[in-house]
C-alpha positions as CSV (number, residue, x, y, z in Angstrom):
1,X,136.5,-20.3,-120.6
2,X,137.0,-19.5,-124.3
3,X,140.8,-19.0,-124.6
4,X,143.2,-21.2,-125.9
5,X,146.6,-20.2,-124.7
6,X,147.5,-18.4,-128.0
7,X,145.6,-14.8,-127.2
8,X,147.7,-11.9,-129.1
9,X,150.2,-14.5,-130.4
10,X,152.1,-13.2,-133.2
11,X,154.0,-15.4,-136.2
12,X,155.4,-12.9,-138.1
13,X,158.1,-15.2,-139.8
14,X,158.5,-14.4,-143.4
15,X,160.6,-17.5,-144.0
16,X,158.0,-19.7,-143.3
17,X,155.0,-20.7,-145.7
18,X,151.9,-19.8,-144.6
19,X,150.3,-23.1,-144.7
20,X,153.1,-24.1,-142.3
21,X,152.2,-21.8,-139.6
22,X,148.9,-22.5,-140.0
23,X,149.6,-26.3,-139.6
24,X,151.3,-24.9,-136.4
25,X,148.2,-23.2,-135.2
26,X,146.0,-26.1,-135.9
27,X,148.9,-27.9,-133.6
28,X,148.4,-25.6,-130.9
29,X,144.9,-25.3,-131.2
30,X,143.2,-28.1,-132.9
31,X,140.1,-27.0,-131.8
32,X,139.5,-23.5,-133.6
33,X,139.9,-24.6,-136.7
34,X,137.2,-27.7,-136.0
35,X,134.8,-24.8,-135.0
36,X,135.7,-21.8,-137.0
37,X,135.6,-21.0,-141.1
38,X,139.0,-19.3,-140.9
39,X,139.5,-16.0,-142.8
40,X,142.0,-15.6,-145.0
41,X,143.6,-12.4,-147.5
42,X,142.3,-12.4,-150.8
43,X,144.5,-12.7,-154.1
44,X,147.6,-13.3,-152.6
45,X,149.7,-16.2,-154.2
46,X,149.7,-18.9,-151.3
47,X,145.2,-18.4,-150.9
48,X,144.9,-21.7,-153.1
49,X,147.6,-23.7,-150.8
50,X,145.5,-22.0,-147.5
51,X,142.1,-23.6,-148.9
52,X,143.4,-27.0,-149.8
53,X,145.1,-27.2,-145.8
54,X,141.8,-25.9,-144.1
55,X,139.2,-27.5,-146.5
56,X,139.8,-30.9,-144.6
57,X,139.9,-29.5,-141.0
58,X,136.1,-28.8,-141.7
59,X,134.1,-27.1,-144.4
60,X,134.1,-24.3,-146.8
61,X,137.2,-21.8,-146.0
62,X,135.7,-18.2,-146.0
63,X,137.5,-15.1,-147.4
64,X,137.2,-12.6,-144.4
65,X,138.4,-9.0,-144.7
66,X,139.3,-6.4,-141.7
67,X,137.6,-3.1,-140.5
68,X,139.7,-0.1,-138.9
69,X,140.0,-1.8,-135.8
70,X,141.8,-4.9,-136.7
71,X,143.5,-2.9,-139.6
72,X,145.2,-0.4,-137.2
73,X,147.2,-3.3,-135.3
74,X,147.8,-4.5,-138.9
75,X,149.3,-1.8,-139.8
76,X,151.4,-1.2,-137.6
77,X,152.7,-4.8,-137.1
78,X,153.1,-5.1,-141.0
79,X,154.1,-1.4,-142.3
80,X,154.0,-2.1,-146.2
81,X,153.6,-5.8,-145.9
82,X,149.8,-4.7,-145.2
83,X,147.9,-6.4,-148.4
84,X,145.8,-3.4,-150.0
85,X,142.9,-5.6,-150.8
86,X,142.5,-5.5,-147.2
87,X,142.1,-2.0,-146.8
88,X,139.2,-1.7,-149.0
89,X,135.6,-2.2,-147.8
90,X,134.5,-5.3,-145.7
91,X,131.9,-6.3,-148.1
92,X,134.2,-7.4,-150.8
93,X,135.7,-9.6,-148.3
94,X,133.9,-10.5,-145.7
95,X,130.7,-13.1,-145.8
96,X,127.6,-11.3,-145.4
97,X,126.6,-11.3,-141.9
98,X,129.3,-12.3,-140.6
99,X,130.5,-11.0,-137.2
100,X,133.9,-13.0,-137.0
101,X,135.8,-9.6,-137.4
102,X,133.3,-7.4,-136.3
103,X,133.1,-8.4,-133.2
104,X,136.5,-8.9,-132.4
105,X,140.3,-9.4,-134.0
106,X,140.4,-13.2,-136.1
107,X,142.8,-14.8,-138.0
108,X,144.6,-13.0,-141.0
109,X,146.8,-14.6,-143.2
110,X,148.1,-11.2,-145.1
111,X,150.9,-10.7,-147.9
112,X,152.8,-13.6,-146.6
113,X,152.4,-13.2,-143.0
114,X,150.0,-14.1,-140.2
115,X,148.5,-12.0,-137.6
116,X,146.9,-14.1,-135.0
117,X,144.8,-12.5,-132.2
118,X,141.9,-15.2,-131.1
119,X,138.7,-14.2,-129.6
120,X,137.5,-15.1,-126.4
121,X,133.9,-14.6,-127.5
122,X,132.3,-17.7,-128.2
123,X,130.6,-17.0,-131.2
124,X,133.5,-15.7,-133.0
125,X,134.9,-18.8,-133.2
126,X,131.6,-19.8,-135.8
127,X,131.3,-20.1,-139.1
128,X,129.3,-17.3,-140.5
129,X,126.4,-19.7,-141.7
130,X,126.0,-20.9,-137.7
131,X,122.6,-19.7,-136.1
132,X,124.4,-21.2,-133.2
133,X,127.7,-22.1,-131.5
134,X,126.6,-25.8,-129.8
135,X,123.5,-27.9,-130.8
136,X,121.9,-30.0,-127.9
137,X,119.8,-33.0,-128.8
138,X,117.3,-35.4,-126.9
139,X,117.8,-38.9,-128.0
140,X,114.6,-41.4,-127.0
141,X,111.5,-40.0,-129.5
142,X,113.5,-37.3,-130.7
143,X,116.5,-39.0,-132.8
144,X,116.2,-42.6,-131.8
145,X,112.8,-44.2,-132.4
146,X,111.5,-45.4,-129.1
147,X,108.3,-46.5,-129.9
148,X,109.4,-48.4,-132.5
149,X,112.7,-50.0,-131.2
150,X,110.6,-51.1,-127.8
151,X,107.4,-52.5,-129.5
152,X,110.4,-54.9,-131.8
153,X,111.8,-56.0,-128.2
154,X,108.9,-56.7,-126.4
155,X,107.8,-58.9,-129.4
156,X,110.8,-60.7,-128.8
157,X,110.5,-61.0,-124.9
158,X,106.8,-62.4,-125.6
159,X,108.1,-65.1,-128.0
160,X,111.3,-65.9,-125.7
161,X,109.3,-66.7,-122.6
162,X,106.4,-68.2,-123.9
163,X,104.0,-65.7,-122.9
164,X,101.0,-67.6,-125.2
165,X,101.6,-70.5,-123.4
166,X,101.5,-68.6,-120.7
167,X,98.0,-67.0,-121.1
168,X,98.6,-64.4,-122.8
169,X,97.7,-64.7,-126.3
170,X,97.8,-60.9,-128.0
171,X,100.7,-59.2,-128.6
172,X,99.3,-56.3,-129.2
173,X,97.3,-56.3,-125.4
174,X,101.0,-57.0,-123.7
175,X,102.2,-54.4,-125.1
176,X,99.8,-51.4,-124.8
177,X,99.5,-52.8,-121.1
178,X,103.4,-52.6,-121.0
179,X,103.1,-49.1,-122.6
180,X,100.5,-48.1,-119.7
181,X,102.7,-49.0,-116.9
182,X,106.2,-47.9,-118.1
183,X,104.6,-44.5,-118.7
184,X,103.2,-44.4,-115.0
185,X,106.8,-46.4,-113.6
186,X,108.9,-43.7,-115.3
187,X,106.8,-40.6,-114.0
188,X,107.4,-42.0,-110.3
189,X,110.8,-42.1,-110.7
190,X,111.4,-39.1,-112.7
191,X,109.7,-37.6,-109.5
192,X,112.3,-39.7,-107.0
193,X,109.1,-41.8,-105.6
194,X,111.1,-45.1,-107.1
195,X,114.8,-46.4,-107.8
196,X,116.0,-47.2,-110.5
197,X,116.0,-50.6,-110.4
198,X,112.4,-50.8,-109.3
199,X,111.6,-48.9,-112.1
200,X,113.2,-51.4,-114.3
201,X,111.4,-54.6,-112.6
202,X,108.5,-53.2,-111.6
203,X,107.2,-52.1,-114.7
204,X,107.5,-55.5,-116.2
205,X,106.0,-57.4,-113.1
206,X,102.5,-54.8,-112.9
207,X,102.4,-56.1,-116.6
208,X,102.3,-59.7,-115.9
209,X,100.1,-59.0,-112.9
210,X,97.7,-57.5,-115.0
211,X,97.7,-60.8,-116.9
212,X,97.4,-63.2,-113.9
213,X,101.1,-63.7,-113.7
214,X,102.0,-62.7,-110.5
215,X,106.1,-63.9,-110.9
216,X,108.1,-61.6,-109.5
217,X,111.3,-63.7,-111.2
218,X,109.7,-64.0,-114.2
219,X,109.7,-60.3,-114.3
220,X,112.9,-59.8,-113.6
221,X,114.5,-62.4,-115.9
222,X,112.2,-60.4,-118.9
223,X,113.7,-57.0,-117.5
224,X,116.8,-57.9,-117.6
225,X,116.7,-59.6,-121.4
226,X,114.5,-56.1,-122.4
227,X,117.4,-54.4,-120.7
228,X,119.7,-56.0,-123.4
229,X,117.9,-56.3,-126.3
230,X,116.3,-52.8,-126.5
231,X,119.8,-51.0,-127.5
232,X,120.5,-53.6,-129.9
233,X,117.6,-52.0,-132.2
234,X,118.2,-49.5,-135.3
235,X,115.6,-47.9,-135.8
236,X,115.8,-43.8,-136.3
237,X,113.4,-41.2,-136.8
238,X,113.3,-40.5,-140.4
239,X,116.1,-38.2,-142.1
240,X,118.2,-38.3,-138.7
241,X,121.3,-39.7,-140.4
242,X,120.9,-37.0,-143.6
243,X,120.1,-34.5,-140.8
244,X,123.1,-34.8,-138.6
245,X,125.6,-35.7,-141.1
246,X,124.5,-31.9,-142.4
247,X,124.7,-30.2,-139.3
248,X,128.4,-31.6,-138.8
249,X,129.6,-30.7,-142.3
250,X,128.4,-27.1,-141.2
251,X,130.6,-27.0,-138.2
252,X,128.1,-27.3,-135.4
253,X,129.4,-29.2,-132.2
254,X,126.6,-31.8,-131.4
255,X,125.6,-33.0,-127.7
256,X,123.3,-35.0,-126.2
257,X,121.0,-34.6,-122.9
258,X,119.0,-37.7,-122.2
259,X,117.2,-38.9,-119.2
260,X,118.4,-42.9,-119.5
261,X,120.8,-45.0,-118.3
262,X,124.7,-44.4,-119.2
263,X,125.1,-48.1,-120.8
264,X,121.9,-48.4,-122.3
265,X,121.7,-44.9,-123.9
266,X,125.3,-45.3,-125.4
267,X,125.0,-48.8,-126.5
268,X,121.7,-47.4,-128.3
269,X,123.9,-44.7,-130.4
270,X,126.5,-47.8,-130.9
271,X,124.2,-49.9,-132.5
272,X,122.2,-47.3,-134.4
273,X,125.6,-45.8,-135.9
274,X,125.1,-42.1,-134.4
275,X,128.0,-42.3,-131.6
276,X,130.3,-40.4,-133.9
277,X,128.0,-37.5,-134.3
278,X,128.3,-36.0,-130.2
279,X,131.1,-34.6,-128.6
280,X,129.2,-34.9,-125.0
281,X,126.9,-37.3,-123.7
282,X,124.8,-36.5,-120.5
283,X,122.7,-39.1,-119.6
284,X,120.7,-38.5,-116.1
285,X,122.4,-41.4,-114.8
286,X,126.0,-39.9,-114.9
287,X,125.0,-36.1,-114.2
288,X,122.7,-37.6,-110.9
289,X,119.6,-35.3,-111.5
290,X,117.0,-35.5,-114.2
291,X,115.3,-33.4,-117.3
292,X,113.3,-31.0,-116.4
293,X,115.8,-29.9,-113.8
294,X,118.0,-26.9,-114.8
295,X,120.8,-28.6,-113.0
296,X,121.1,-31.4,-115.8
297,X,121.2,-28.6,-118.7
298,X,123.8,-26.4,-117.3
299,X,126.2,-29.0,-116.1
300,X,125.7,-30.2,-120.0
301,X,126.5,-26.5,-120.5
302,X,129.5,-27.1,-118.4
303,X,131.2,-29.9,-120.1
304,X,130.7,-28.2,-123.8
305,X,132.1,-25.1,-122.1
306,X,129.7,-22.6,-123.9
307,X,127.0,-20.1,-122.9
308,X,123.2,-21.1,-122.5
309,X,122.6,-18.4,-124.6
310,X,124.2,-19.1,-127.6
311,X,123.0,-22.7,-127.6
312,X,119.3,-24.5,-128.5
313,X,118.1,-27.6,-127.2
314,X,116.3,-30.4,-129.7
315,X,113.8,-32.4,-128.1
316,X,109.9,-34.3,-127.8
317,X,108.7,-33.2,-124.5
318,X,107.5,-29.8,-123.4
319,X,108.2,-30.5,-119.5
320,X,111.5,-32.0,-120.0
321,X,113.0,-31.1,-122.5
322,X,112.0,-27.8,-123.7
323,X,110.6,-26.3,-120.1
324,X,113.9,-27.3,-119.0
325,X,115.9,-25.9,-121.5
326,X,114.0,-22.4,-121.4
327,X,114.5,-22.1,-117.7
328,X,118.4,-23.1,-117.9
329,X,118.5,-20.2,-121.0
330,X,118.6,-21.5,-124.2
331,X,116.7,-21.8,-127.1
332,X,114.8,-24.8,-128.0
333,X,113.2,-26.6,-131.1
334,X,110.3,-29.1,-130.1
335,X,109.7,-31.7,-132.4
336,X,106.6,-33.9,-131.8
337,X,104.1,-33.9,-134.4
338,X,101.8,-36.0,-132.0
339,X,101.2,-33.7,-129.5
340,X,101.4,-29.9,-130.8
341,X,103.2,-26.8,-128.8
342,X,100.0,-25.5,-126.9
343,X,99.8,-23.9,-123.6
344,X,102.3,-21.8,-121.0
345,X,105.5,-23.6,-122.5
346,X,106.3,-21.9,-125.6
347,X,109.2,-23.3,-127.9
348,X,111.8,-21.0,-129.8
349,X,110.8,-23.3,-132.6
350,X,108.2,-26.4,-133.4
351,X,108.6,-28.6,-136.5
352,X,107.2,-31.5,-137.7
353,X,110.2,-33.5,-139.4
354,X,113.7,-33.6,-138.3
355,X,114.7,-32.6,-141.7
356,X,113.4,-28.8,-141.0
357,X,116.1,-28.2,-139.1
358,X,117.9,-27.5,-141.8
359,X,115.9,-25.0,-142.5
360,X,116.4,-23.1,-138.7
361,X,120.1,-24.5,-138.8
């Protein structure tokens, strides 16, 4: 699942600059090099040409040294070409904690030469710094401001269709009412008791009812125009931008796992300028099953092609996201201030701002 086609290849071409073949590799394999901090020799002559080609493929390039068992193959690839710095002990080389060549062989550039042997464990391919090899995020209350975004539309529904002349004079009553019924609406059909399209009518209409207002086209026509206005809105959770723009300059891969509807949740990263940030977006709609199910967290598994286990899921809700998440295998990070980690469902970590996951991350 890990491999990459180039498993034991070996450029041993003296003729041709290192930074070269390591343009080659990145060629071949684009991929490790936008995941891993790639090792190089220490003090040779081209280690200041190796840094200025990897520092823009992503991050900080880390100086990794070898132990016996990647210095063995070394040695007898290389004979003498075999870099002496590299013989010595692995702390003077080799960021502390890092398991890149511990746990198996990594890229070496060495003397001139380069020994490539890539490692089909996962976590290999990480930068030293990673706590994990993919991030998974929620993206309604956890990254995107719901509350916020939806109380700004329905302000502009209850302008747009004259709901004061209407009868309904408070703003602040339609929504709470709104707020009450969309809650109960998307329970029912996170349980498959409605559709989705009733769910997206329905809602609206048990508001008006509430109010008197008994048109069934009425709600529809203000589903609809909520429908299109809601992605339109901006508004993040504080420190999401500073937040993710860090996590990518480490290196992490970034997905998402949201129980919405494929246009509306993408045109809501569009608009809110966080598209860029994910890799893969799994929305309930596309995958066909819904948070809490474990089916919706390892097909996301599937299309990052990783391990639950080296993984952690982001989210705002206990049941669905983080219940979910623990029963699929992976770690989880539950972020609600409002409504605090209590009971049988017990997160890997809770925090209170988005910003403390750099802190975990």
């Amino acid at each position: 699942m890990y491999g990459t086609g180039l498993e034991d290849t070996r450029i041993v071409d003296e003729n041709v600059h290192m930074a070269h073949r390591l343009e080659y590799l990145y060629a071949k394999c684009p991929g490790l090099f936008r995941v891993a901090q790639v090792g190089i020799g220490a003090r040779h002559p081209d280690a200041m040409r190796l840094h200025q080609f990897l520092l823009p493929c992503h991050g900080p390039v880390h100086i990794a040294g070898t132990e016996e068992k990647v210095v063995t193959p070394l040695r007898e690839m290389l004979g003498d070409g075999l870099s002496d710095a590299l013989t010595g002990p692995c702390n003077d080389y080799i960021h502390p904690g890092n398991d890149l060549v511990r746990e198996s062989y990594a890229i070496m550039a060495v003397s001139g030469k380069v020994i490539v042997s890539l490692p089909l464990n996962p976590r290999t391919y990480m930068s030293p710094e990673l706590a994990y090899s993919h991030l998974f995020f929620d993206l309604d209350h956890t990254l995107w401001d719901f509350e916020t975004n939806s109380r700004e539309t329905l302000k502009d529904l209850f302008h747009e269709t004259d709901l004061p002349g209407r009868g309904i004079a408070d703003f602040d009553e339609f929504h709470d009412v709104y707020h009450h019924h969309n809650t109960i609406f998307w329970d029912r059909f996170r349980k498959g008791f409605i559709t989705r399209e009733e769910l997206r009518w329905k809602r609206m209409w048990r508001t008006l009812v509430d109010f008197r207002i008994p048109d069934e086209k009425l709600a529809k026509l203000m589903s609809e125009r909520y429908l299109e206005i809601l992605p339109t809105k901006k508004n993040l959770f504080e420190d999401t931008l500073d937040v993710l723009t860090y996590l990518r300059a480490k290196g992490y891969p970034m997905h998402l796992i949201t129980n919405g509807f494929e246009k509306t949740q993408h045109a809501k990263m569009r608009h809110s300028g966080i598209d860029h940030f994910f890799t893969h977006v799994i929305t309930s709609e596309a995958a066909g099953i819904m948070k809490p199910h474990v089916a919706i967290f390892e097909y996301a598994l599937e299309m990052a092609g990783v391990k639950a286990n080296d993984t952690v899921m982001v989210g705002d809700t206990l049941d669905a996201d983080i219940e979910g998440a623990i029963r699929a295998g992976m770690d989880t990070i539950y972020f609600n201030p409002a409504v605090p980690a209590t009971g049988a469902i017990k997160p890997t970590y809770s925090i209170l701002s988005l910003r403390e996951l750099k802190k975990i991350l």
